[in-house]
N, C-alpha and C positions, 0 to 999 in steps of 0.2 A: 546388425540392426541396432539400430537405437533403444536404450534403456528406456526412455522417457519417452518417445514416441511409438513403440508399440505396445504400450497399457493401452487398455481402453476405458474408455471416461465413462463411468456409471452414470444415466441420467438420475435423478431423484426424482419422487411423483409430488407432481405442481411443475414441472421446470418442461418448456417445451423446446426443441431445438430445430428450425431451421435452415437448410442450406441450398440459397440458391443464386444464381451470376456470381461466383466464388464469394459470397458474403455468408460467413456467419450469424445468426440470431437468434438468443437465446431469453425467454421467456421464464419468466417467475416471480413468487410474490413480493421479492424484494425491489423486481425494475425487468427493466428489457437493455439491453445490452448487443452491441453487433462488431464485428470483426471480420476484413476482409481477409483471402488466403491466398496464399500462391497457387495461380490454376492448372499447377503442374500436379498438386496433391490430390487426392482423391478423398470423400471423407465417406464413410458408411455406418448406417444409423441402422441396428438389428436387437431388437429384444432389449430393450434398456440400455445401447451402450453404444457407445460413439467409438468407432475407431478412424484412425488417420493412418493412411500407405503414403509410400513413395513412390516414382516408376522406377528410380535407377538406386544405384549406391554414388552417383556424385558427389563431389565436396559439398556442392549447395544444397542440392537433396535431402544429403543428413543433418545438415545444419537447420534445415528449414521443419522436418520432421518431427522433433522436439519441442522447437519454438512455435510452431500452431497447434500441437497437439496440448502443450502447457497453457498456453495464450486461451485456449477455448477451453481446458479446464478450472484455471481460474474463473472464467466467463459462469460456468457454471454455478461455482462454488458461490460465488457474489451474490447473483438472484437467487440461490438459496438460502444458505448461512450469513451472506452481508462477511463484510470487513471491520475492524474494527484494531484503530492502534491510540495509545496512549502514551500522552508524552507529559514529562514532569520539568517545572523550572525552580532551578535550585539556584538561590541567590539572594542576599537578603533586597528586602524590598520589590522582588519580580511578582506582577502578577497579571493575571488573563483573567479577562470576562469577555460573555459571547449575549448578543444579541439579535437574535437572530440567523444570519448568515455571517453577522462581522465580527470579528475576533480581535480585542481590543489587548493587544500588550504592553505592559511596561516591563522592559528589559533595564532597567539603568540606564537609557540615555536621558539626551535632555527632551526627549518628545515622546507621545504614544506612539504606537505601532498599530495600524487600523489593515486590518485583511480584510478583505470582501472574498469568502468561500464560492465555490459553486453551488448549483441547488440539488446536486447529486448527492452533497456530502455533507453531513449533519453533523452538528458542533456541541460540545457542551463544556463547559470550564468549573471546574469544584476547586473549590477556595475551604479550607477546613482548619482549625487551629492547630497551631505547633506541627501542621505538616509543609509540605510543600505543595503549592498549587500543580491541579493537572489537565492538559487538556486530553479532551476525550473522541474521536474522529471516527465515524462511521460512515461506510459506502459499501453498494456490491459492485465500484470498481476498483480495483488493487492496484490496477496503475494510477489513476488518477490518487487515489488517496495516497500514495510513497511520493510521488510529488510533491502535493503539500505539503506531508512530512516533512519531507526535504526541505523545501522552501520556510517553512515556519524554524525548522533549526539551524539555517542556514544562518538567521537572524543574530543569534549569539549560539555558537558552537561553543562544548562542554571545551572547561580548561585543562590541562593538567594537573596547575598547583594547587588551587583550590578546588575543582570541579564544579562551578559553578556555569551556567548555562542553561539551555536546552537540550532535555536529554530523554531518549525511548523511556519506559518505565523497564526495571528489568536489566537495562544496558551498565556496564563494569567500564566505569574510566578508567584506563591507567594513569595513575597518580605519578609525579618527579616529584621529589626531594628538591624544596627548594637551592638556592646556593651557600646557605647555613649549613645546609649537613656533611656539604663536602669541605670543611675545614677541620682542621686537626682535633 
């Protein structure tokens, strides 16, 4: 059996779930959220708790067992707790302001950087002295918001020599020695 697919997913109260023409839908105060599933799985909803079967121990079975049974409980966790990641730009001169939905950078090139967010995912940019600017990203979708993520650091990826970039809060560059330290 699968490690990851035979927990069963604790619903939380306010969050409702659900399952009908193999689609997921998951209700609560944070949003509503929906996930279709492979119609080979079965899903059953008893006393607070969601669990996910297979019919066989196929290669794709178990593969698939994990991956819906995680998939709908992130789904959960989103409309209840929300997501939320936090990203720092270290650089001198780099800064983010958000208005609204758009997320305005300067990275060190010669232009801004102008994102238009979706309206799932909520934006905020603090600017504070002598620190480094951060932005701040919230959603109850997890996929949707590692996207962004991604796409916002894709923009200037952390260096090694100096570490300057877009970077997670929290996240360890590894640092090189520039070519000065390797002389006698």
């Amino acid at each position: 059996m699968s490690r990851i697919g035979k927990l069963p997913i604790v619903i939380p109260a306010g969050v409702t779930v659900t399952v009908k023409d193999n689609v997921v839908t998951v209700k609560g105060p944070k949003g509503e959220l929906s996930q279709s599933i492979n119609p080979d799985l079965t899903i059953e909803q008893a006393d607070g708790h969601l669990t996910v079967s297979r019919p066989s121990d196929d290669r794709e079975h178990r593969a698939q067992h994990g991956l819906y049974r995680a998939l709908i409980h992130n789904m959960v966790v989103g409309v209840s707790e929300g997501y939320k990641k936090e990203m720092e730009l270290v650089g001198v001169g780099y800064r983010a302001t958000s208005t609204g939905q758009v997320l305005e950078l300067a990275l060190g090139y010669s232009h801004a950087i102008y994102i238009k967010l979706p309206k799932e995912v909520k934006v905020e940019a603090k600017t504070e002295r002598n620190k480094n600017p951060l932005i701040i990203l919230e959603s109850s979708d997890k996929q949707l918001l590692g996207q962004i993520c991604a796409k916002i650091r894709s923009l200037r990826k952390p260096e090694p020599y100096k570490g300057k970039g877009i970077k997670f809060v929290g996240e360890v560059i590894r640092r090189k020695s520039g070519k000065t330290a390797s002389a006698k």
